[in-house]
Every structure is written in structure tokens, then in C-alpha cells.
MDTraj code that builds the backbone (N, CA, C; nanometers):
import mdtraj as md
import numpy as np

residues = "UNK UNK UNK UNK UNK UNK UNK UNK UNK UNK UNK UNK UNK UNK UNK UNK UNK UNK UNK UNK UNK UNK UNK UNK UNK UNK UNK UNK UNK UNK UNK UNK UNK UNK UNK UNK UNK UNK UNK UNK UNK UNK UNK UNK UNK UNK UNK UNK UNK UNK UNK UNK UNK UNK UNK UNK UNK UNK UNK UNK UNK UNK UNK UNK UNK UNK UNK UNK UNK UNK UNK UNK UNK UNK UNK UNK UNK UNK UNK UNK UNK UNK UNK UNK UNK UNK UNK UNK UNK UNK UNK UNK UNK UNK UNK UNK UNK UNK UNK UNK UNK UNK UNK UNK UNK UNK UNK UNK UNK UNK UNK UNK UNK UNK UNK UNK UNK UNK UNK UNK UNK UNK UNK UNK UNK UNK UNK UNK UNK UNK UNK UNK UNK UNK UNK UNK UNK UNK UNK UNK UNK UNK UNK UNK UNK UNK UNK UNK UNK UNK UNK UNK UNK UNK UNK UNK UNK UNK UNK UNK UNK UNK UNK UNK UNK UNK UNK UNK UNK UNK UNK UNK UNK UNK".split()
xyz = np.array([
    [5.5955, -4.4910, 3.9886],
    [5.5369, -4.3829, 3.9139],
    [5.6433, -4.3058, 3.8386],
    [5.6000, -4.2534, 3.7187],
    [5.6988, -4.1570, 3.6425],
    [5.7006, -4.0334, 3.6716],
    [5.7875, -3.9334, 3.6479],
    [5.8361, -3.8589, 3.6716],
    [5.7389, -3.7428, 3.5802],
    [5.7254, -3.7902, 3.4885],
    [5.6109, -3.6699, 3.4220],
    [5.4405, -3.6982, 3.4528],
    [5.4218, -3.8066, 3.5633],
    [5.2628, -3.8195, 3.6039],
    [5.2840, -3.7590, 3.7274],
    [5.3991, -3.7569, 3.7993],
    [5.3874, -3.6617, 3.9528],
    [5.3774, -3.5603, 3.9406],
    [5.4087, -3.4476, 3.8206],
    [5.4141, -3.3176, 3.8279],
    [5.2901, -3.2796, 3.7708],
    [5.2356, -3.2568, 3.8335],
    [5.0489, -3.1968, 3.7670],
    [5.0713, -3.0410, 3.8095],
    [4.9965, -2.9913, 3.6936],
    [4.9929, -2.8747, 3.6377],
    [4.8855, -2.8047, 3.7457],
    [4.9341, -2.6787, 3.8088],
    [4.8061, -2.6170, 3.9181],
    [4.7602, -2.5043, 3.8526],
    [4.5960, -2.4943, 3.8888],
    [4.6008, -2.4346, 3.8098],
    [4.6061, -2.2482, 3.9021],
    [4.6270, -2.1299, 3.8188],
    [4.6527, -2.0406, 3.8734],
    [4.5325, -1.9669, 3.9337],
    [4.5191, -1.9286, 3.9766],
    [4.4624, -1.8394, 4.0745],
    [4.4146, -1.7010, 4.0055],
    [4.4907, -1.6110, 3.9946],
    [4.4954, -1.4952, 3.9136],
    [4.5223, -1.4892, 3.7727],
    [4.4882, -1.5553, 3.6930],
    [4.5199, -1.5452, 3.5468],
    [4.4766, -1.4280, 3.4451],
    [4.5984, -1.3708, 3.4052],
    [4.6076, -1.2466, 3.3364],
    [4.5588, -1.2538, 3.1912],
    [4.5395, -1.4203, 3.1518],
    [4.4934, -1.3955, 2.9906],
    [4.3380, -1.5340, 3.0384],
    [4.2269, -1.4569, 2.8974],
    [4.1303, -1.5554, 2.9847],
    [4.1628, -1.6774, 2.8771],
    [4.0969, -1.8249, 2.9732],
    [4.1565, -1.9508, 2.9288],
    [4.1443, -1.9711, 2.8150],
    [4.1804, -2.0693, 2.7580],
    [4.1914, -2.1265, 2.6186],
    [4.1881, -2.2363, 2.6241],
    [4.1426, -2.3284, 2.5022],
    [4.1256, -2.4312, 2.4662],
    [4.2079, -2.4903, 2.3473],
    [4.2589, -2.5630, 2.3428],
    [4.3381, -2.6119, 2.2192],
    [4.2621, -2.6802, 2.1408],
    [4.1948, -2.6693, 2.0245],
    [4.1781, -2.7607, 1.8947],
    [4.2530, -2.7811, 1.8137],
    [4.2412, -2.8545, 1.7591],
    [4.3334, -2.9138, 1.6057],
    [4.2743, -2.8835, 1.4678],
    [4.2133, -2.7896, 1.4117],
    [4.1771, -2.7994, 1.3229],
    [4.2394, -2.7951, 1.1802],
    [4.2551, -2.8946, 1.1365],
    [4.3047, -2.9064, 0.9388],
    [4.5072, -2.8873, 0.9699],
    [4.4915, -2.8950, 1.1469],
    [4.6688, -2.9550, 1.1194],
    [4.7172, -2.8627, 1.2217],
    [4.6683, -2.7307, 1.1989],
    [4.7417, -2.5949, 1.3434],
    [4.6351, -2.5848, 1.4240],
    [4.7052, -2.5746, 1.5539],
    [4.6249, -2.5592, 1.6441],
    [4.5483, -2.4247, 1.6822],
    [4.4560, -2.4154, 1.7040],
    [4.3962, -2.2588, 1.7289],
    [4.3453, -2.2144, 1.8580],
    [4.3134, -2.1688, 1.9037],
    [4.2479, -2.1448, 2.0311],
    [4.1464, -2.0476, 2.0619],
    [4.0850, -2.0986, 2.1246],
    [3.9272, -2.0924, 2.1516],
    [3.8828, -2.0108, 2.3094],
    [3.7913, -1.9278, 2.2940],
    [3.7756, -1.8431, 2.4161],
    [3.6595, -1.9862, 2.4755],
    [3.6815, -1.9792, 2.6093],
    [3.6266, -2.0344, 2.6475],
    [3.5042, -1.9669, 2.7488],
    [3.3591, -2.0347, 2.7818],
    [3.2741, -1.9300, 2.8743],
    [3.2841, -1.8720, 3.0163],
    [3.2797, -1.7627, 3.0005],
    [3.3254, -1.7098, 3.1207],
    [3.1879, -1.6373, 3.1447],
    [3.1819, -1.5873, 3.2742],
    [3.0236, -1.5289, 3.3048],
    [3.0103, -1.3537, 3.2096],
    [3.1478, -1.3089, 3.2216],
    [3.1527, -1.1861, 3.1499],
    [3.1256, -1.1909, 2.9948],
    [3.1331, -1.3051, 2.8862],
    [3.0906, -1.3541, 2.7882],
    [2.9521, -1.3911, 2.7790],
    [2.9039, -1.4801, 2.8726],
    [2.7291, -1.5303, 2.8624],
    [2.6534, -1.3776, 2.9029],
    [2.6972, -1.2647, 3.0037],
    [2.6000, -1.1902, 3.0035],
    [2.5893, -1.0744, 2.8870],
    [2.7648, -1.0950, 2.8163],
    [2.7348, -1.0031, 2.6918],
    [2.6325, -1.0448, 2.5557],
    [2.6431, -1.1974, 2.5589],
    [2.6609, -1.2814, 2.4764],
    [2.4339, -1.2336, 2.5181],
    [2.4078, -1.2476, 2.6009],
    [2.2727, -1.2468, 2.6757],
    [2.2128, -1.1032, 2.6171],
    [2.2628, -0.9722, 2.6633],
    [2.2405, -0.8546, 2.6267],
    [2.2617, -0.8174, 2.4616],
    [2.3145, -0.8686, 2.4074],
    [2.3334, -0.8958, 2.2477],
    [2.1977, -0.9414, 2.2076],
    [2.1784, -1.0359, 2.2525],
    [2.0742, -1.1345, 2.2014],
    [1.9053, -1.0289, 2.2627],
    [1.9133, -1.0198, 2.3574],
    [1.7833, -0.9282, 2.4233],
    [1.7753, -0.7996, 2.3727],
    [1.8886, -0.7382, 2.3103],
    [1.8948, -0.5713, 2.2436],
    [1.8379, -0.5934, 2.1236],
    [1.8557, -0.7195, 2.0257],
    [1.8217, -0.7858, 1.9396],
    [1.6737, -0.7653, 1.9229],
    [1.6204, -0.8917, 1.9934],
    [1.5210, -0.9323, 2.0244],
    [1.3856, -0.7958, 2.0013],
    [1.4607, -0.6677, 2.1325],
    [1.4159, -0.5614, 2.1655],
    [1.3853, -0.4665, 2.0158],
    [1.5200, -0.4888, 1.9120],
    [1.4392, -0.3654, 1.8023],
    [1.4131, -0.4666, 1.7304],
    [1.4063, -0.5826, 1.7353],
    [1.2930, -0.6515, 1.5965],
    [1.1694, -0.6216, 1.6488],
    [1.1586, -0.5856, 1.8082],
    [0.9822, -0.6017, 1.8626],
    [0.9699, -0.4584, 1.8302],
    [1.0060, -0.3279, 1.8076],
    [1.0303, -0.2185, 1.8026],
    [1.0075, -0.1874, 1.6836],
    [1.0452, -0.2660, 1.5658],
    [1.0184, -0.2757, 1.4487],
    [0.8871, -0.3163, 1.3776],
    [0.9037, -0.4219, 1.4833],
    [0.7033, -0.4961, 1.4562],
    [0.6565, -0.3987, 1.4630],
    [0.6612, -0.3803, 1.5527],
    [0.5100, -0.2607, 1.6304],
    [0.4902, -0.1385, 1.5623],
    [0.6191, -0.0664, 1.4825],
    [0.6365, 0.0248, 1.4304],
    [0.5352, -0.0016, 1.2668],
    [0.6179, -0.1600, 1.2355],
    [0.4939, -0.1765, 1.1245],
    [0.3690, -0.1946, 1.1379],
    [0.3237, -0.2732, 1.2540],
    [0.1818, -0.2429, 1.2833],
    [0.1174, -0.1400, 1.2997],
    [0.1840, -0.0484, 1.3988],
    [0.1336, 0.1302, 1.3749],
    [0.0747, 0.1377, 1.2097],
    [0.1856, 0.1475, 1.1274],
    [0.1724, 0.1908, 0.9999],
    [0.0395, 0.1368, 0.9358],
    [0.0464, -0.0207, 0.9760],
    [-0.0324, -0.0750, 0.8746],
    [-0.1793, -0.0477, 0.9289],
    [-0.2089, 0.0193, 1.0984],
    [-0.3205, -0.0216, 1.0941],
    [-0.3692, 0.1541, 1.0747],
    [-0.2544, 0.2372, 1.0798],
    [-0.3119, 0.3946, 1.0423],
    [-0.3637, 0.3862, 0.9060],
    [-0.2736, 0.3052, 0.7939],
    [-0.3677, 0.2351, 0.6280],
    [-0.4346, 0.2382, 0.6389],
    [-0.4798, 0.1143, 0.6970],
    [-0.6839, 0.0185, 0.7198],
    [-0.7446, 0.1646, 0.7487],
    [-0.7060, 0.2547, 0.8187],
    [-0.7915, 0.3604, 0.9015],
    [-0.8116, 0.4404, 0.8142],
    [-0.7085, 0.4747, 0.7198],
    [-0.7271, 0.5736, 0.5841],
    [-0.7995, 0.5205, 0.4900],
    [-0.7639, 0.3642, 0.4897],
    [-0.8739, 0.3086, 0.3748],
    [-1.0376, 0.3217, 0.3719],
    [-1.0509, 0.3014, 0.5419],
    [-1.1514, 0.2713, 0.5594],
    [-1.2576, 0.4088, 0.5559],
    [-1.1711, 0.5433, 0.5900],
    [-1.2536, 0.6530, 0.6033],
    [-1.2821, 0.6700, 0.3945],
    [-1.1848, 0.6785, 0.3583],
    [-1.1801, 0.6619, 0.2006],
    [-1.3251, 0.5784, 0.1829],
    [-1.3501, 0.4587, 0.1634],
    [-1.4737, 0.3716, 0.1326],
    [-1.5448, 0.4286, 0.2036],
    [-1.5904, 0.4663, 0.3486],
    [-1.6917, 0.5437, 0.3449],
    [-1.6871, 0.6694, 0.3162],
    [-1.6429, 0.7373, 0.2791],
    [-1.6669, 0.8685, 0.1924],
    [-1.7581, 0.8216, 0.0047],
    [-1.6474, 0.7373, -0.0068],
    [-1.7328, 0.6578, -0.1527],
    [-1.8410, 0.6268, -0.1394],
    [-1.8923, 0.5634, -0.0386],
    [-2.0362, 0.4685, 0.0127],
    [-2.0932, 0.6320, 0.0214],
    [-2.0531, 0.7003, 0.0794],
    [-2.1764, 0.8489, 0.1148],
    [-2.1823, 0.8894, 0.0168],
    [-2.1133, 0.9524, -0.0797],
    [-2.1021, 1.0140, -0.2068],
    [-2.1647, 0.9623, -0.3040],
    [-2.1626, 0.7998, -0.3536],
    [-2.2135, 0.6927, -0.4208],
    [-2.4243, 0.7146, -0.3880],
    [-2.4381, 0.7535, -0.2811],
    [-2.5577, 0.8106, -0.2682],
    [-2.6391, 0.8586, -0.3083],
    [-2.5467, 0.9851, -0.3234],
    [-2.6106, 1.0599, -0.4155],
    [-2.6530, 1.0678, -0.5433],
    [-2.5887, 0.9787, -0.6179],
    [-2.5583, 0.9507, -0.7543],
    [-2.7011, 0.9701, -0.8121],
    [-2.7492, 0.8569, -0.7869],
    [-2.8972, 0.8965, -0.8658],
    [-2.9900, 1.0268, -0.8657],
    [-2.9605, 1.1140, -0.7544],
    [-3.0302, 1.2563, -0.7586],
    [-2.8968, 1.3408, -0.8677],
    [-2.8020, 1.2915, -0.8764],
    [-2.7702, 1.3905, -0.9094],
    [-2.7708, 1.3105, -1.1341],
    [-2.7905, 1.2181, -1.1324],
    [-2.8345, 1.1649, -1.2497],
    [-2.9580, 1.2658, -1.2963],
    [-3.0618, 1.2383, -1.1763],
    [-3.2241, 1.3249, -1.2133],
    [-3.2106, 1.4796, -1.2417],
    [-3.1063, 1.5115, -1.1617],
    [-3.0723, 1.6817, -1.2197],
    [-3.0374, 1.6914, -1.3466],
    [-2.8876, 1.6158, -1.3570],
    [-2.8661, 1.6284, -1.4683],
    [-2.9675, 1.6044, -1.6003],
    [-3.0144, 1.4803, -1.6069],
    [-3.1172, 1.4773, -1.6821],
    [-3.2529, 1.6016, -1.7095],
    [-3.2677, 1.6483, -1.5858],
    [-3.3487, 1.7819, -1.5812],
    [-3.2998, 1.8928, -1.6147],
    [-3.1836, 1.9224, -1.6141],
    [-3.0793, 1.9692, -1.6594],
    [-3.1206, 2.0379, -1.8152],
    [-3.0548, 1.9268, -1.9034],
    [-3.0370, 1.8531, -2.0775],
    [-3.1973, 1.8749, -2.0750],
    [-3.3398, 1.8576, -1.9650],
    [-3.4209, 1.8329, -2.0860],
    [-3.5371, 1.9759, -2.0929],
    [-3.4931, 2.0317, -1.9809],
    [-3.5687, 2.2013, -1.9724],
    [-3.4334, 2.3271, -1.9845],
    [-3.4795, 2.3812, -2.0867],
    [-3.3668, 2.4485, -2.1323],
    [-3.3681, 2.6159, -2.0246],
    [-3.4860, 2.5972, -1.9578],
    [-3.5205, 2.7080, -1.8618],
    [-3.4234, 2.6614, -1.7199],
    [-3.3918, 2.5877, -1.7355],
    [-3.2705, 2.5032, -1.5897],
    [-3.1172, 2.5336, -1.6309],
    [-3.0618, 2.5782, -1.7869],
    [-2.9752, 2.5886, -1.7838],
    [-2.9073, 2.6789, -1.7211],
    [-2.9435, 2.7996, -1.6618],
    [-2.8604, 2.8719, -1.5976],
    [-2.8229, 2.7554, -1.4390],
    [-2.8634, 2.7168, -1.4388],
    [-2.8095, 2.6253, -1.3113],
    [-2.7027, 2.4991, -1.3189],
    [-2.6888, 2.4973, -1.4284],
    [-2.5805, 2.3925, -1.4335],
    [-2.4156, 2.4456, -1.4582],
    [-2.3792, 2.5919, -1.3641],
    [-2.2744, 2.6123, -1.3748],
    [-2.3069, 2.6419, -1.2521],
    [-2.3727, 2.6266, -1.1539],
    [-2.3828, 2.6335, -1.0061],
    [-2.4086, 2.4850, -0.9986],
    [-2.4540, 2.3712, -1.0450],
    [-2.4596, 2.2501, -1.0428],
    [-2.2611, 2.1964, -1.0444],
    [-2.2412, 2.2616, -1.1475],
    [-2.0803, 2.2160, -1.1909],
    [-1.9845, 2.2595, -1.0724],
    [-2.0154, 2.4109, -0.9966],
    [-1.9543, 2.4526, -0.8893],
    [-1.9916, 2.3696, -0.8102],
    [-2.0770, 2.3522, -0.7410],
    [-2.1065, 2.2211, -0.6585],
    [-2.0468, 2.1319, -0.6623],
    [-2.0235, 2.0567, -0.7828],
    [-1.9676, 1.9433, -0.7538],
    [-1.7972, 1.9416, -0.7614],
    [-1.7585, 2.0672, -0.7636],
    [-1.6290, 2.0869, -0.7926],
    [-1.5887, 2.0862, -0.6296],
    [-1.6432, 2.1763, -0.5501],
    [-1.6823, 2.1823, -0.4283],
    [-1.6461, 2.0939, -0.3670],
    [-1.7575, 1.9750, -0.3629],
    [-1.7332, 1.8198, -0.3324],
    [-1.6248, 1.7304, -0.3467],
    [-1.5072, 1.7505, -0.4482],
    [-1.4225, 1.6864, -0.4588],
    [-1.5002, 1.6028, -0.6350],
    [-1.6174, 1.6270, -0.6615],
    [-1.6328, 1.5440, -0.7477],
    [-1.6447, 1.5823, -0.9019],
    [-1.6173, 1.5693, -0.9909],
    [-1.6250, 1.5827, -1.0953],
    [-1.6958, 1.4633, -1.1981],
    [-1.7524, 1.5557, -1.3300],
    [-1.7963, 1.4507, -1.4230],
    [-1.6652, 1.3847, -1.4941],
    [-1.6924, 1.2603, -1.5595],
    [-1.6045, 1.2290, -1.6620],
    [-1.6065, 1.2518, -1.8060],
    [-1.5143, 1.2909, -1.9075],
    [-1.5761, 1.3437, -2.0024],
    [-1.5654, 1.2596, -2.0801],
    [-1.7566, 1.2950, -2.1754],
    [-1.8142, 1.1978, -2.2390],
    [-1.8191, 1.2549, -2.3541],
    [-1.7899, 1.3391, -2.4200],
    [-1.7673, 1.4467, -2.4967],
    [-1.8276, 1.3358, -2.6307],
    [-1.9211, 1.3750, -2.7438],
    [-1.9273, 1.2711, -2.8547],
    [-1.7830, 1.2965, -2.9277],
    [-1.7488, 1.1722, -2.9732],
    [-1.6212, 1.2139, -3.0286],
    [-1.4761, 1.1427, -3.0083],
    [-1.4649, 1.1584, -2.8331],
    [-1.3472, 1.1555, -2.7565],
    [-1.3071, 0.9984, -2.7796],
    [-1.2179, 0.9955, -2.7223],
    [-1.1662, 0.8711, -2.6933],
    [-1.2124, 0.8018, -2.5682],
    [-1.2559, 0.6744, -2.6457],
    [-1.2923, 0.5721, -2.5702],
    [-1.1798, 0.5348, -2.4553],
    [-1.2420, 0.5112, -2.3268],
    [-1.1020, 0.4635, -2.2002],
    [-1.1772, 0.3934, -2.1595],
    [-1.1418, 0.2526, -2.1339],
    [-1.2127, 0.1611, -2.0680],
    [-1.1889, 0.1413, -1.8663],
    [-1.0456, 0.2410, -1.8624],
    [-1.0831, 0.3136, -1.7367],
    [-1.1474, 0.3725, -1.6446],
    [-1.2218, 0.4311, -1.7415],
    [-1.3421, 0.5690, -1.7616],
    [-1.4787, 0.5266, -1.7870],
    [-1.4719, 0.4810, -1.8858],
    [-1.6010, 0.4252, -1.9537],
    [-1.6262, 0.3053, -1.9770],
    [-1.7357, 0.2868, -1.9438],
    [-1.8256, 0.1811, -1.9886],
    [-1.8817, 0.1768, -2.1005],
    [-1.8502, 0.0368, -2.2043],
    [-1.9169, 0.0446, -2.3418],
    [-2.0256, -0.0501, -2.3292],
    [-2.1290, 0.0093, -2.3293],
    [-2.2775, -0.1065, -2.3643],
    [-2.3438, -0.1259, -2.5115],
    [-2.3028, -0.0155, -2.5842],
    [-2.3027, -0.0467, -2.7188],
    [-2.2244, 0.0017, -2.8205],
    [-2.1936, -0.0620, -2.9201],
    [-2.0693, -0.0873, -3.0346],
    [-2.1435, -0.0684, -3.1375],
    [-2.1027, 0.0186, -3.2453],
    [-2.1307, 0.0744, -3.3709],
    [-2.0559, 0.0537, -3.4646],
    [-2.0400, -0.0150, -3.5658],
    [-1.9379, 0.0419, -3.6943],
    [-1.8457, -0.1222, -3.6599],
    [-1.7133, -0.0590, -3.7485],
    [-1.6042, -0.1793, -3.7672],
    [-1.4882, -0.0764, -3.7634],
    [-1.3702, -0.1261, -3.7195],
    [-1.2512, -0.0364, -3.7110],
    [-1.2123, -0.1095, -3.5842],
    [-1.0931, -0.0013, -3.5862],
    [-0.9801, -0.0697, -3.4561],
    [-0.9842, 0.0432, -3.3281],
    [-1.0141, 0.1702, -3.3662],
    [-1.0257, 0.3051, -3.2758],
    [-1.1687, 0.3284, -3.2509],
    [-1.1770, 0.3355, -3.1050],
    [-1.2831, 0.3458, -3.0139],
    [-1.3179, 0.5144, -2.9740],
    [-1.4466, 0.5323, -3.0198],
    [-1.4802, 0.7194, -3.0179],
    [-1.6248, 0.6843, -2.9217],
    [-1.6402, 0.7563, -2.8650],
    [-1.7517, 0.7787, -2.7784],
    [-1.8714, 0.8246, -2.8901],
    [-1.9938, 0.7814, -2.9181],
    [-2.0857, 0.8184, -2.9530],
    [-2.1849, 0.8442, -2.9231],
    [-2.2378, 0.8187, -2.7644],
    [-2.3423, 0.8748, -2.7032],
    [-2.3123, 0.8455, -2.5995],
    [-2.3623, 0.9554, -2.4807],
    [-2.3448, 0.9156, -2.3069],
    [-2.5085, 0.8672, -2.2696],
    [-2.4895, 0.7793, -2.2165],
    [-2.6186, 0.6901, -2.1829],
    [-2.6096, 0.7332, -2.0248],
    [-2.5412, 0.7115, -1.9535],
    [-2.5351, 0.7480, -1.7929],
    [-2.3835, 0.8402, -1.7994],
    [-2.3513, 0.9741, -1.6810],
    [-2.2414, 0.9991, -1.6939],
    [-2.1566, 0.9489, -1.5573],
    [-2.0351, 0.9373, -1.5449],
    [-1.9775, 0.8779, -1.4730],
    [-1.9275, 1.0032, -1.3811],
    [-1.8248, 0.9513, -1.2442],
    [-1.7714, 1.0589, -1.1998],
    [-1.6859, 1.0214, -1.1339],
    [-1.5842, 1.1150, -1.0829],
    [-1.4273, 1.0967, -1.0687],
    [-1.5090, 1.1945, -0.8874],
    [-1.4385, 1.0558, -0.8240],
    [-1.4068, 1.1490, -0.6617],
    [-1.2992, 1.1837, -0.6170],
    [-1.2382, 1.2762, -0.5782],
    [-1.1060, 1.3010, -0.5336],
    [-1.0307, 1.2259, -0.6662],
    [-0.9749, 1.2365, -0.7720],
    [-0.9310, 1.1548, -0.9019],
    [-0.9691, 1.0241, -0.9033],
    [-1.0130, 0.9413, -0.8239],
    [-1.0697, 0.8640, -0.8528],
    [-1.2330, 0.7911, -0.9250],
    [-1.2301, 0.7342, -1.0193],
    [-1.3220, 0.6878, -1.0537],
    [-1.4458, 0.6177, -0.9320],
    [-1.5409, 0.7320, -0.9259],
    [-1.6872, 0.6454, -0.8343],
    [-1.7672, 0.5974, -0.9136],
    [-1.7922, 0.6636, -1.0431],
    [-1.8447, 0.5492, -1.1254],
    [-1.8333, 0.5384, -1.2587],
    [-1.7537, 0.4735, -1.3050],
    [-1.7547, 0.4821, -1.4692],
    [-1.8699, 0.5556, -1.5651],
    [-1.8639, 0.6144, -1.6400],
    [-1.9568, 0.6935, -1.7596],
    [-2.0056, 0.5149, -1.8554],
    [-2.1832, 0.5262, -1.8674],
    [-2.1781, 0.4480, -1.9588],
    [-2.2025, 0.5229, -2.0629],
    [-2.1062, 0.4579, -2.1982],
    [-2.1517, 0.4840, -2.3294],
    [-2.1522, 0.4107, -2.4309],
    [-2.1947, 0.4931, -2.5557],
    [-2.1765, 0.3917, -2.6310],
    [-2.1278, 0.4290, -2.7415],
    [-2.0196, 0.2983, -2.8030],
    [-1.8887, 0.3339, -2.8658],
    [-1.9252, 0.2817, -3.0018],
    [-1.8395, 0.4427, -3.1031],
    [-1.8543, 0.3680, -3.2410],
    [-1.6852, 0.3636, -3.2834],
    [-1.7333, 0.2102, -3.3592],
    [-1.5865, 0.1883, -3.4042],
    [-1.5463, 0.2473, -3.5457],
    [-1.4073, 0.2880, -3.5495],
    [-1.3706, 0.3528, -3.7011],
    [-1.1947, 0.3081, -3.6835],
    [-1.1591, 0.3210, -3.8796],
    [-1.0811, 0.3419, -3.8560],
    [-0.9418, 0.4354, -3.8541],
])
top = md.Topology()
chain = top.add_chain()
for i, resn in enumerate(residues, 1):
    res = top.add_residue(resn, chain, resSeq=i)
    for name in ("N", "CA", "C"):
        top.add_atom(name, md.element.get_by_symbol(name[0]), res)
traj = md.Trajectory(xyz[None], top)
């Protein structure tokens, strides 16, 4: 036997630096921590702290998204209740415009609906056509600019939103 296969390397007992591994990479050698139990349980708690605020995060967006749905949903039914009314308050109005002995009531009609959150849209003859706003069921004239020329139904704005478009009908000029 040779002289450099009898002497085997022991290994130590108390070692002051933790082990290493030698690779070769691209020519110098580097060295590599190798696993120790104090590494896998950091390496463990890293990964589970992780884990912990992505689930923390979910949940946080789910909160959010389902307090939405809950706002949306009270929103549409407020529309659906309000949308109700619509046709009585069409028949007023119309009763309104056609007994001139009712007009003192349509600035307690207008308070009312201010009240409500709801307002008319204005159909003013004249104004500018918004296809936001209004509905065109009939077209007059030739031109490129859209003027309101008669309110056929009026529309109304709930909380700023449109509950139902104004129909009218539009003459064109230019």
C-alpha cells in the first residue's frame, strides 16, 4: 500500500466553519454551503411565511371583491325599485303638461324627485342631442349637428346615473 492511501482524512468533530463542497465551475473552484438542519428549517420558514401572505393577500382580495358584488348588488336593486315607478311618474308628468290647473305641483313634483336621488334629463327643444342621454326614434332634416326637437318620453338620471334614457326626436341641421 502507498503512503498517501494510509493516511485518510478524519473527519472533525467540532467544526468551526460549516462544510463545503468543492465544484469546478468554468475553471475556479467555488464552494458551496452544504444542508445542514439549521438551513432546511430556515430554508422551510421562508417558504411557509411566503406561502402565509400570498394566502393573506388572497383573502384580502376576496374581502374586497365580494364587499363590490354587495355594493353592486344593493345599487341594481335600488334601480329595479326606482325603475318602478317610472310609469306613474310618466302619468303625472303627462297630467302635469296637460291640465294647466296641476301646475302649481310640479315644483313639489321636481322637489320630490330631487329628494329621491332622481332627476329628469334635459330635453329642452333645441339642446344637444347625447346619445348617452337620449334616445333618437325620429330624425328630421339633413345636416351633421343633432338638436333635440321633441321629447316623446322623458328620461332620468338616478344618483348621476342614467335609469332611463329620454326618448326624442332629433332634427338634423347644419
Amino acid at each position: 500500500m502507498d503512503n498517501s492511501q494510509k493516511t485518510q482524512e478524519t473527519p472533525l468533530k467540532h467544526a468551526t466553519k460549516p462544510e463545503t463542497s468543492k465544484e469546478p465551475s468554468s475553471g475556479a473552484p467555488t464552494e458551496k454551503p452544504l444542508k445542514t438542519p439549521e438551513n432546511d428549517a430556515s430554508t422551510k420558514i421562508a417558504e411557509l411565511t411566503n406561502d402565509l401572505q400570498r394566502t393573506r393577500a388572497d383573502f384580502e382580495n376576496y374581502r374586497k371583491n365580494v364587499e363590490k358584488d354587495k355594493e353592486n348588488l344593493r345599487k341594481l336593486t335600488k334601480f329595479a325599485e326606482v325603475s318602478k315607478f317610472l310609469p306613474l311618474l310618466d302619468d303625472l308628468d303627462r297630467a302635469i303638461s296637460a291640465y294647466s290647473e296641476l301646475k302649481p305641483l310640479e315644483k313639489n313634483f321636481q322637489k320630490s324627485l330631487k329628494s329621491l336621488n332622481l332627476e329628469k334629463i334635459n330635453t329642452k327643444k333645441g339642446s344637444e342631442f347625447d346619445p348617452a342621454f337620449h334616445e333618437a326614434v325620429m330624425t328630421e332634416g339633413e345636416g351633421s349637428k343633432e338638436h333635440i326637437a321633441e321629447t316623446l318620453r322623458p328620461g332620468y338620471l338616478y344618483e348621476g346615473e342614467v335609469l332611463r334614457p329620454a326618448m326624442v326626436k332629433v332634427i338634423l341641421s347644419d
